[in-house]
N, C-alpha and C positions, 0 to 999 in steps of 0.2 A: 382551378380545374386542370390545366390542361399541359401540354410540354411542347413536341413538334410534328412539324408536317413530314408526311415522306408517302409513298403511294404502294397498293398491293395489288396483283391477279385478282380477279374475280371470276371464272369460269362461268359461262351458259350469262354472264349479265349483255342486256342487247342494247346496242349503241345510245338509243335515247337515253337509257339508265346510267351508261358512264358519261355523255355527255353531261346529264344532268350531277354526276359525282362532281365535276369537275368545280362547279358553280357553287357547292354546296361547301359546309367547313371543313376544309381538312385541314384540322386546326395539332392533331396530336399525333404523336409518334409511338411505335412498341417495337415489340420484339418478333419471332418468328409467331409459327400459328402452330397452335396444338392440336393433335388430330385425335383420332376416336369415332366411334358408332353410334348412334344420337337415334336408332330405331328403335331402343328399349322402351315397351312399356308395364305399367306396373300398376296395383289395387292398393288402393288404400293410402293416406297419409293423415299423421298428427295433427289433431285438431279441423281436419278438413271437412267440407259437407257436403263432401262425393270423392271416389277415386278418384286418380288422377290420373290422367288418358297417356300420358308420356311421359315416365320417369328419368329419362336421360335425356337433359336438357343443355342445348348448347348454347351458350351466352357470349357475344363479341362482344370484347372491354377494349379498352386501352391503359397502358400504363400510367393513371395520374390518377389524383387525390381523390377525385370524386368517386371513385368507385372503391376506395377507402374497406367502407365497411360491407359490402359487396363479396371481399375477399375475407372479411371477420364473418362474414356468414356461411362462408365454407370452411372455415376452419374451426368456427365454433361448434359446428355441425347443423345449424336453425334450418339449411335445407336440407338436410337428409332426417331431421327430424318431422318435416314436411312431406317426408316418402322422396323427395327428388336428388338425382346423379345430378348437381351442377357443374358442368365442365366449362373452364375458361377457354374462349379463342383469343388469345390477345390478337392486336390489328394493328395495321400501320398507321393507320389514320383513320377520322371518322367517317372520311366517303366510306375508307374499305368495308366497313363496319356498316354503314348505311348499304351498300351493294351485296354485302353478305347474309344481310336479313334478304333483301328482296332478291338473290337467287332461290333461298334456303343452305346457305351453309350453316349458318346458324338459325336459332328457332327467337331468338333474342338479341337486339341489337343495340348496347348503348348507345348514345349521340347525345352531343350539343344539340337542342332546340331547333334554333335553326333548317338545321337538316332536313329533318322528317316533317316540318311542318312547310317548307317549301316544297318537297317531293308529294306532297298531299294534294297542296294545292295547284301542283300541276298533275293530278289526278296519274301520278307513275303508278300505284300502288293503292292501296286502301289499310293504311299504318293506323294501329294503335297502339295508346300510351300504358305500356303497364306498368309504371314503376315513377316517381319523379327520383330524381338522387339529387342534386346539390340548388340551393341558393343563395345567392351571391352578397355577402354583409360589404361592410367599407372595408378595404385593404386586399379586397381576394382578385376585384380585375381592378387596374389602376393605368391611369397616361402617366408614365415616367422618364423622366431624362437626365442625361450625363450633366455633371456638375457646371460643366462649361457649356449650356444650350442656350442658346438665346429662347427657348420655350420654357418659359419659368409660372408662365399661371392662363388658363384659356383662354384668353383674349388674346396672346400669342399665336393660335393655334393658325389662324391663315396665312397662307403660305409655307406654313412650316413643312420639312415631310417628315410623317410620321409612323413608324413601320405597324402593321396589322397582320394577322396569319391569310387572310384572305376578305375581299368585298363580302359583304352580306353575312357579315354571320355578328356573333356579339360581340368579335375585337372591334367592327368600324362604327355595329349597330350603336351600340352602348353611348360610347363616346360623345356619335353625331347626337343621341338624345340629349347627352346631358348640352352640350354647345346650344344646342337648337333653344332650350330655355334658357340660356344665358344673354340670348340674343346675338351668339356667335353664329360668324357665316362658318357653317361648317363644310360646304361646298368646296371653299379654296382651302383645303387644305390637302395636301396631297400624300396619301395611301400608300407606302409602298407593302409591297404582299412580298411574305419571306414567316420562314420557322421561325418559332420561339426561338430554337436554340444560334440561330442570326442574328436574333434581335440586340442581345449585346455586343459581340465584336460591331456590330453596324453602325451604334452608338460611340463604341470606343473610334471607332475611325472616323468620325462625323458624317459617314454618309447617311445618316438619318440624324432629326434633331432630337428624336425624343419614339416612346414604342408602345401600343398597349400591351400589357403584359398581365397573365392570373398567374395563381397560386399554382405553381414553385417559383418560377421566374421571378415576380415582383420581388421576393425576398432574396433571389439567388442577383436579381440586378442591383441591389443594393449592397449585398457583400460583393460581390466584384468589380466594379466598377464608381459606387456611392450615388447611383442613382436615387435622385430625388421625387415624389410624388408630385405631378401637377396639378392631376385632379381624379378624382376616384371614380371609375363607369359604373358604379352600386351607389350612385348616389340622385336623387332630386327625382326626376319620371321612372328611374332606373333602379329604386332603390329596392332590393329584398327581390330583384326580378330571378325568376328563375331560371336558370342555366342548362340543365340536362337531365335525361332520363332514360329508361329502358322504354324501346318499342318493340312490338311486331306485327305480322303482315295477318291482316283479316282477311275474310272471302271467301268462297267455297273451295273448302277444303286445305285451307291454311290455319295455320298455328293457333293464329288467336280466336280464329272461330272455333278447330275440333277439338281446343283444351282448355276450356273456361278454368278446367278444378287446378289444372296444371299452373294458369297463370296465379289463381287464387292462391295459391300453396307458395308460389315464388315471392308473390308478395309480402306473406305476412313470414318466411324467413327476411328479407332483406327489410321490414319494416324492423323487426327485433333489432340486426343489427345497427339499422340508420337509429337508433334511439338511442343506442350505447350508445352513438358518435360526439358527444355531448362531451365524453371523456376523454381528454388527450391520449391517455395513458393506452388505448382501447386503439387508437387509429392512427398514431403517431408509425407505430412497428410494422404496418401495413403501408404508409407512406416508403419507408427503407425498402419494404424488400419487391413491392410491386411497384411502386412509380419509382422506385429507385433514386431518393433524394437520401443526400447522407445525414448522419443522425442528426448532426447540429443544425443543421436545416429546416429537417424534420420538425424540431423543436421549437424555431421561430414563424415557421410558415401560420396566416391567418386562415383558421379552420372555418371555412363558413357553413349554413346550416345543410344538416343533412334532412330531408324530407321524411316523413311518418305514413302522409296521407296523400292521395295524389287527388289535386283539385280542381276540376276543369279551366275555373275563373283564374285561377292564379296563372296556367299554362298560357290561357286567352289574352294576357299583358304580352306574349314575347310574339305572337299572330297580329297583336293589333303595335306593336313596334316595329314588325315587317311592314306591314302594311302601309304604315305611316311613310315610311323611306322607301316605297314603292315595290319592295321586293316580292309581297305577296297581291298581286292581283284580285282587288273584289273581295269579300268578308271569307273569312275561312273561321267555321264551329269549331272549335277545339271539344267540345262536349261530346261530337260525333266521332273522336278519335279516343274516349274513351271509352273499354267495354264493357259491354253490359253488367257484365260477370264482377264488375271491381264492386265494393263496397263502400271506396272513401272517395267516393267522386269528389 
């Protein structure tokens, strides 16, 4: 999924809400922000079973894999076949992304999991899911280390430090799950929080022994450096877990409430294109020029799956693996964060 950290403005967002960014994954990096007028609206859309209340719709991405076909469905045209202007905001990271739906700069916000399911269940917002994008097979998030680590297989793992983008999200969650059924103390092992794009020089120099790292990294730490796989975070309690998705803000008088047809429409373009995803040939050339990995890269990176259908129960694994590592407080419904208006619950 993901690349690096780095942080953006958010205007009119109020202190609890950056506090809370702060805590949350801001696991990926992009570029600047795209601007435009997101007040357009418009009658009618392909295949739909109502106008659609806002055809200019603005969506905060970031530059990595998972939003792949995302950008094949703006270029193949599946939303504007839908009646919908899809405009990208690229972000700096996923807080920006997450604080940019809940101002309204965008009507749509990707994110890692994590995110929005923590901001829920401290009741910042009233988020829902419209979209799933990626889940995670073996080789897409991985424990990796330099040839010369004394961390060579998890039972290593205490004491070691080991680099993560940040506490509480899927670089430490994951991990601590699989250790946890290993019977490893995952407790001593110590976290250091730093960018993907740190995770290898940090390796190279030994100041960490080993790093979790996803798709591009895993394959990019391996051509530079020959980093080896310890143990894969898609695997045992973790395995097929899902990763991330498109949200937005419900309520009166927000997104996901006054445009059911809108989100409807958004869906089934980016469902079209998550189904091509299956074909390298289809998602590779979208790795190049939007997450900007270079071709041969592109080529060996582990594609994992792109989502069709967005399912409550599936989302409800990555709520009750917060939960379990204490980060979410008390049972949080994943079912209630999906809208009414979706089809593929």
């Amino acid at each position: 999924m993901l690349r690096r950290v780095a942080t953006r403005r958010t205007a009119g967002v109020r202190l609890p809400i950056a506090a809370l960014a702060m805590t949350l994954l801001a696991t990926l990096s992009g570029c600047g922000l795209l601007g435009g007028d997101d007040n357009t609206t418009s009658s009618g859309s392909t295949g739909s079973a109502g106008a659609v209340e806002k055809a200019k719709v603005k969506v905060g991405v970031l530059p990595v894999v998972d939003v792949a076909p995302f950008y094949r469905a703006i270029e193949q045209g599946y939303f504007r076949d839908q009646g919908l202007d899809v405009e990208p905001v690229v972000m700096a990271s996923g807080a920006a992304s997450i604080n940019a739906v809940l101002s309204g700069d965008v009507d749509i916000a990707f994110s890692s999991y994590p995110a929005p399911l923590l901001a829920q269940s401290k009741k910042v917002a009233e988020f829902k899911i419209v979209a799933d994008a990626l889940t995670a097979k073996p080789g897409h998030i991985v424990v990796v280390a330099p040839p010369n680590s004394p961390l060579k297989k998890p039972t290593d793992a205490p004491g070691k430090k080991i680099a993560i983008t940040a506490r509480n999200t899927m670089t430490d969650l994951a991990p601590m799950s699989v250790l946890k059924t290993q019977g490893v103390d995952y407790t001593q092992v110590e976290w250091r929080e730093m960018t993907f794009a740190e995770m290898i020089p940090a390796m190279e120099r030994g100041e960490v022994d080993g790093a979790v790292v996803v798709e591009p990294w895993v394959t990019t730490a391996m051509k530079k450096i020959g980093a080896v796989p310890v143990f894969d975070g898609a695997s045992g309690p973790t395995a097929e877990m899902p990763m991330s998705g498109y949200v937005a803000i419900g309520g009166t008088g927000k997104f996901a409430s006054t445009s059911p047809n809108t989100i409807a429409a958004f869906q089934r373009g980016l469902a079209k294109a998550q189904a091509e995803a299956t074909d390298r040939t289809k998602v590779e050339p979208m790795f190049v020029k939007y997450a900007k990995i270079d071709q041969q890269t592109a080529q060996l990176v582990t594609i994992a799956t792109y989502s069709t259908s967005l399912e409550a129960n599936r989302i409800q694994r990555v709520a009750n693996l917060m939960q379990e590592f204490g980060v979410i407080k008390g049972n949080l419904d994943v079912a209630s964060m999906i809208p009414s208006s979706t089809s593929n619950k």
